[in-house]
ChimeraX commands (.cxc) that place a marker at each C-alpha (Angstrom):
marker #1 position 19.27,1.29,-2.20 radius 0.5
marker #1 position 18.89,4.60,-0.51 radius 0.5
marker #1 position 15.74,5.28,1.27 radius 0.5
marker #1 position 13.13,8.04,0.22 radius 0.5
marker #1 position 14.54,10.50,3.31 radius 0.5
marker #1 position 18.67,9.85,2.04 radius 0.5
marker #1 position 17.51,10.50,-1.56 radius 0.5
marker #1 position 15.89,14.03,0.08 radius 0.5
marker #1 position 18.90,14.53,2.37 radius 0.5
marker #1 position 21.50,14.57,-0.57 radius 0.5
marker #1 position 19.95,16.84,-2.77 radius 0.5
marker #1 position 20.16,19.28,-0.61 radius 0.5
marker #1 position 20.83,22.00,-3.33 radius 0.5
marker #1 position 17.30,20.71,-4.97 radius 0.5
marker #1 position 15.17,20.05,-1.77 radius 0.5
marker #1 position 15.50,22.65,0.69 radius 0.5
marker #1 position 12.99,22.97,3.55 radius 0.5
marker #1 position 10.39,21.91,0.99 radius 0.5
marker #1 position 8.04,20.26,3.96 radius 0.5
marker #1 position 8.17,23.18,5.87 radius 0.5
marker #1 position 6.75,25.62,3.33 radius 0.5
marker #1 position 4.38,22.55,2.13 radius 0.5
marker #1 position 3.03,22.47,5.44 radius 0.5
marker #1 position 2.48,26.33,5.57 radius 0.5
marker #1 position 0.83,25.75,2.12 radius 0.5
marker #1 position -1.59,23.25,3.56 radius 0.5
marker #1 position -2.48,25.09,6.90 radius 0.5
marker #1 position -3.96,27.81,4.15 radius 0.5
marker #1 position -5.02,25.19,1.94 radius 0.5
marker #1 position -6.98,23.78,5.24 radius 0.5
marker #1 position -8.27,26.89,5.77 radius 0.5
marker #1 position -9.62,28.38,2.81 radius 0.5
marker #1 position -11.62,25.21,2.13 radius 0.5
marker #1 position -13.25,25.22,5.62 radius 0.5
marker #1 position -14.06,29.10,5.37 radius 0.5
marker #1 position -15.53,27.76,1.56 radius 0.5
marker #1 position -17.15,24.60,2.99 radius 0.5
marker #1 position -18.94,26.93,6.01 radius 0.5
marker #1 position -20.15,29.29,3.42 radius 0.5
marker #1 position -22.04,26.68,0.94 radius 0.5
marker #1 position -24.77,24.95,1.43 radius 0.5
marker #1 position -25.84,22.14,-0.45 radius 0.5
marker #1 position -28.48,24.04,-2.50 radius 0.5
marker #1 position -26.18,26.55,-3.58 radius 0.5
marker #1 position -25.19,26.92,-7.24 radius 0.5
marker #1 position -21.81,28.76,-7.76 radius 0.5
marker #1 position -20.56,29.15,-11.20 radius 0.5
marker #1 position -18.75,26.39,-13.35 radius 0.5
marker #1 position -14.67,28.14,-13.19 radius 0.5
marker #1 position -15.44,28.20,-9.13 radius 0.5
marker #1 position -16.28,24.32,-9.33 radius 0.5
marker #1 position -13.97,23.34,-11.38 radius 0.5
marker #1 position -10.82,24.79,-9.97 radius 0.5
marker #1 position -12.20,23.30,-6.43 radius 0.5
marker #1 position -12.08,19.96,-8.63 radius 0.5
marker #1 position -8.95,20.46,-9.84 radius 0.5
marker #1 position -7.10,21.44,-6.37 radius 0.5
marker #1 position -9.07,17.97,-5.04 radius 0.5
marker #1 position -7.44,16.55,-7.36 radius 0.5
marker #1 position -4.11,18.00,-6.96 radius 0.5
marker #1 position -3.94,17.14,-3.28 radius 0.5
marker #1 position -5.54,13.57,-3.53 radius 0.5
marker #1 position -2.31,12.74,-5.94 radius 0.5
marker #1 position 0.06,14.52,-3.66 radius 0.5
marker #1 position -0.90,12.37,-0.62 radius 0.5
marker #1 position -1.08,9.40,-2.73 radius 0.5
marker #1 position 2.35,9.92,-3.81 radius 0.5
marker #1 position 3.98,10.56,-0.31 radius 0.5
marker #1 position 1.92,7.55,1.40 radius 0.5
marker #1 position 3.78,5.40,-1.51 radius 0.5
marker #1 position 6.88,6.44,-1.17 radius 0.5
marker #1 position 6.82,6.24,2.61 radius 0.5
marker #1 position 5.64,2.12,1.96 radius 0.5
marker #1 position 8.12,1.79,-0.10 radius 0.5
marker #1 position 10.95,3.01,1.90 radius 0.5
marker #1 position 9.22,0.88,4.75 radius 0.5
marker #1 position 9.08,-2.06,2.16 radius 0.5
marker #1 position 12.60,-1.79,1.26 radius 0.5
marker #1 position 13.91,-1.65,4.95 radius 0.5
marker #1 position 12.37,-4.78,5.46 radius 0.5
marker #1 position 13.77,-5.84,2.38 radius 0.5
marker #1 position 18.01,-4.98,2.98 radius 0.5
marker #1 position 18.75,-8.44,4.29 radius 0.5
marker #1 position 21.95,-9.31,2.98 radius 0.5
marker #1 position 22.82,-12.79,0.75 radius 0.5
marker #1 position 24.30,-14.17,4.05 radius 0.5
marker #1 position 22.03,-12.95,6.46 radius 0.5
marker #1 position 19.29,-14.54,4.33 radius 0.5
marker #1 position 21.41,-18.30,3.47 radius 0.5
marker #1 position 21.52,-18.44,7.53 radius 0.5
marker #1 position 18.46,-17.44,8.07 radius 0.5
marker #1 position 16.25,-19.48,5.58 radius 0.5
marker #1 position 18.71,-22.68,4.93 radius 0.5
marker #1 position 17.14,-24.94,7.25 radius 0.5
marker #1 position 16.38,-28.92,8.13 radius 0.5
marker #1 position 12.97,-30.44,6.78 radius 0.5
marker #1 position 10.82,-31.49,9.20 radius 0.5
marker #1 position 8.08,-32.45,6.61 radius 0.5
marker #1 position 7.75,-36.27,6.18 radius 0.5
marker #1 position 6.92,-36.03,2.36 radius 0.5
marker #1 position 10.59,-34.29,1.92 radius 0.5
marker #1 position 12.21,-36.63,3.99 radius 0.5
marker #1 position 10.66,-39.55,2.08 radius 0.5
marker #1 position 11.67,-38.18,-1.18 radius 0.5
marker #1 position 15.66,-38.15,0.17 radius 0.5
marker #1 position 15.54,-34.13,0.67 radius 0.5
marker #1 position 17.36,-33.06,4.33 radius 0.5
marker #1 position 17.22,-29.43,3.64 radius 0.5
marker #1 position 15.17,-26.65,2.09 radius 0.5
marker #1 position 15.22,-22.87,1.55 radius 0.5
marker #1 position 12.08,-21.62,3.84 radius 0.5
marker #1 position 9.89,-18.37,2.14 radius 0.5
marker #1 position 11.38,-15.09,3.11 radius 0.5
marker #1 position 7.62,-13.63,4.36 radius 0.5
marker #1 position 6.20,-17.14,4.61 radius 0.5
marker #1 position 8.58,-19.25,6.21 radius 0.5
marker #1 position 6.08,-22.33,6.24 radius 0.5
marker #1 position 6.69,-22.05,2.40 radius 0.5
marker #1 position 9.94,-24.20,1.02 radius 0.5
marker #1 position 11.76,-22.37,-2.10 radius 0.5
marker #1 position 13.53,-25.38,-2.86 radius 0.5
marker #1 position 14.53,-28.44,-1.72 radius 0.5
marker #1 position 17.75,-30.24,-1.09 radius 0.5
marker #1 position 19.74,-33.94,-0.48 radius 0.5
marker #1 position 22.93,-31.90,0.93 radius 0.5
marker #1 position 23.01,-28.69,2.66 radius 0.5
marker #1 position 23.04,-26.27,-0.18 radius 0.5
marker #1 position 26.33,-24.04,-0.47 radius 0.5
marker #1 position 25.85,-20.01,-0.17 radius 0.5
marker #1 position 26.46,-20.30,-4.55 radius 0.5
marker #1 position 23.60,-22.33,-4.63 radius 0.5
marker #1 position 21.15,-20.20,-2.35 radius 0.5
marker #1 position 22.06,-17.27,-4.16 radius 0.5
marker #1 position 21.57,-18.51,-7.85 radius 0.5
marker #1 position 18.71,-20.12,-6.72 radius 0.5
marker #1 position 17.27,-16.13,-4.85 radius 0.5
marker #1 position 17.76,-14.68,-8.11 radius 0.5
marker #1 position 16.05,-17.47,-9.96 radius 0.5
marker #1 position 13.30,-16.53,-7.42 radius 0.5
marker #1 position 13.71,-12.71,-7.94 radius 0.5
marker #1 position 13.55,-12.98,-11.80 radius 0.5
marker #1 position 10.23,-14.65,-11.75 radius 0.5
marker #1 position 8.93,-12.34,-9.54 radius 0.5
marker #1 position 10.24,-9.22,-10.86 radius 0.5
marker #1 position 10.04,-9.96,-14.24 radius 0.5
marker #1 position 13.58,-10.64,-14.76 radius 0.5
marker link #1:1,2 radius 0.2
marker link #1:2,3 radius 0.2
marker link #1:3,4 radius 0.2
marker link #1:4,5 radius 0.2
marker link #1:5,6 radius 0.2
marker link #1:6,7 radius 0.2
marker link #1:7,8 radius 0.2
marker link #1:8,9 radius 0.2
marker link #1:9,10 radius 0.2
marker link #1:10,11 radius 0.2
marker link #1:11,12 radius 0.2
marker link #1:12,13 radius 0.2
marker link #1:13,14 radius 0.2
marker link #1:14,15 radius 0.2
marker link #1:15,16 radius 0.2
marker link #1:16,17 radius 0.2
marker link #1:17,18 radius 0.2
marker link #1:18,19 radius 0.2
marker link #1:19,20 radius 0.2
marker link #1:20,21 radius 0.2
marker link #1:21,22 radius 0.2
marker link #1:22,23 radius 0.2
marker link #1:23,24 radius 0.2
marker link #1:24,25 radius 0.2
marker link #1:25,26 radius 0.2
marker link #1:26,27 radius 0.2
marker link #1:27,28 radius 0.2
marker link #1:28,29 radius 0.2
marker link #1:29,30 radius 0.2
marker link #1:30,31 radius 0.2
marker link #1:31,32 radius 0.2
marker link #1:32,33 radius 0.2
marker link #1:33,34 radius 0.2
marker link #1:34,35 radius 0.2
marker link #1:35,36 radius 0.2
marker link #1:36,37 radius 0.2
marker link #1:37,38 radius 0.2
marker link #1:38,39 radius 0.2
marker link #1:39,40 radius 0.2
marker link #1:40,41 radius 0.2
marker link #1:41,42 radius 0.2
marker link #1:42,43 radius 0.2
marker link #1:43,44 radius 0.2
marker link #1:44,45 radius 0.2
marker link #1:45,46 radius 0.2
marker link #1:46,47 radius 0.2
marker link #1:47,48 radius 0.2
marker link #1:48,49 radius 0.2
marker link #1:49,50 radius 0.2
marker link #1:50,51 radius 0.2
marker link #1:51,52 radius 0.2
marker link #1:52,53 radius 0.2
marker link #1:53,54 radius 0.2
marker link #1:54,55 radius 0.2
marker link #1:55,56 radius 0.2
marker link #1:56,57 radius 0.2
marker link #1:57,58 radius 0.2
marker link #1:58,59 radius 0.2
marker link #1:59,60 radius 0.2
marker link #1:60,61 radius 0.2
marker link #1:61,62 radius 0.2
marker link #1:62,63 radius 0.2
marker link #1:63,64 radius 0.2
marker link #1:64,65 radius 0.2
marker link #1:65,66 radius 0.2
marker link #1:66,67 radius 0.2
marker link #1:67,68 radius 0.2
marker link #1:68,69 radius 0.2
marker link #1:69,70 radius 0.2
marker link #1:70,71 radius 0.2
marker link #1:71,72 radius 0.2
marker link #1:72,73 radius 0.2
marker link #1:73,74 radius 0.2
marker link #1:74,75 radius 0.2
marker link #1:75,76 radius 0.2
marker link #1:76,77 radius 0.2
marker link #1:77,78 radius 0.2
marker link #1:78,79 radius 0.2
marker link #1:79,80 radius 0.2
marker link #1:80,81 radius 0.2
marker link #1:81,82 radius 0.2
marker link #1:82,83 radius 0.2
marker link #1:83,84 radius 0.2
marker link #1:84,85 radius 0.2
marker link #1:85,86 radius 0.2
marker link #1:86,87 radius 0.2
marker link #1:87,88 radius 0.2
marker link #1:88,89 radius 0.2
marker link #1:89,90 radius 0.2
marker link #1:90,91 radius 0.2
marker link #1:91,92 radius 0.2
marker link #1:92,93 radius 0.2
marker link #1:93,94 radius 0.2
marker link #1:94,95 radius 0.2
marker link #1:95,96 radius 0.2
marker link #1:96,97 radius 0.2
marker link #1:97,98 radius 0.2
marker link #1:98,99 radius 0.2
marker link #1:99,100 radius 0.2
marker link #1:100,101 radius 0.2
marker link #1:101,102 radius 0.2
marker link #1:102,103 radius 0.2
marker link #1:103,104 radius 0.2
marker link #1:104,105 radius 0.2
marker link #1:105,106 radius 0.2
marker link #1:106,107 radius 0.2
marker link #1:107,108 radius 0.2
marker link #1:108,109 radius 0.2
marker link #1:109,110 radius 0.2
marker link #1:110,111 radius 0.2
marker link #1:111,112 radius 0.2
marker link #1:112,113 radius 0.2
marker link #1:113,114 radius 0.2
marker link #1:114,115 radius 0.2
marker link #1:115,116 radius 0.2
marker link #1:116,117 radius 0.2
marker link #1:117,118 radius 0.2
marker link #1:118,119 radius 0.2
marker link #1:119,120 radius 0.2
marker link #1:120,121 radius 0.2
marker link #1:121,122 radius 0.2
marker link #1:122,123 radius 0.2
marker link #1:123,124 radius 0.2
marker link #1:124,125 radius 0.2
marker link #1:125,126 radius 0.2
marker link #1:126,127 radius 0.2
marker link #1:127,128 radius 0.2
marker link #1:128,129 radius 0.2
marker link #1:129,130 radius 0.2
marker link #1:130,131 radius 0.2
marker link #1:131,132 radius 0.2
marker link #1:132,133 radius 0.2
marker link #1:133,134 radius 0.2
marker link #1:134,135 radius 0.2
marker link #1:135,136 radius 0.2
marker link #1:136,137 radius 0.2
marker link #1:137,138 radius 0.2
marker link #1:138,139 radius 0.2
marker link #1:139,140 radius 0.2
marker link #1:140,141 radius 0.2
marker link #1:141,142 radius 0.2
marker link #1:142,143 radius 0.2
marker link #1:143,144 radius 0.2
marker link #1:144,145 radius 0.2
marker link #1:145,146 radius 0.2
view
């Protein structure tokens, strides 16, 4: 999955220089509501239009930075998330330690990916890299509705 930045990068026909002229946008933006905030004060009645387009441009930036502080967690989120099926079968295929497993006839389990204290599943034999996977996208589907 490309990240937010490659998805900007390739469009380069659509996005062009975009957060430069955003940024000049918001310097003004910045601005204008200073020179506006020093020239109320808080017993001052303005008319409705003035009030509500102040409103309205709140609300237009408050969405805007909502949107980019998403997209920047998810691209952080789905960074984290790029481990291949391999990477993760070495990684998380590991010996029980825990006595109840042990007592039950189970040698191996597949440890939580964030939680690794967490066990998946848990195995007699060493599960095979078929196994881990079918069971990951068992794991997936449940939690992404799948």
């Amino acid at each position: 999955m490309k990240t937010f930045r490659e998805l900007l990068e390739n469009k380069e026909h659509e996005y062009n220089n975009e957060g430069g002229m955003s940024k000049g946008q918001l310097k003004t933006m910045i601005d204008a509501a200073q020179e506006l905030h020093d020239m109320l004060s808080d017993n001052d009645n303005m008319p409705e239009w003035v009030q509500s387009k102040i409103t309205k441009a709140t609300d237009y930036i408050d969405t805007a930075r909502d949107y980019m502080k998403n997209e920047i967690k998810t691209e952080s989120v789905n960074e984290k998330k790029s481990e291949t099926w391999e990477a993760g079968y070495k990684r998380r295929v590991v010996k029980t330690t825990d006595p109840e497993h042990k007592e039950k006839g189970h040698n191996w389990r597949i440890k939580g990916k964030e939680r690794p204290n967490i066990s998946i599943k848990l195995f007699k034999e060493k599960p095979s890299q078929a196994q881990f996977n079918k069971q990951m996208r068992r794991v997936a589907g449940h939690e992404f509705g799948g």
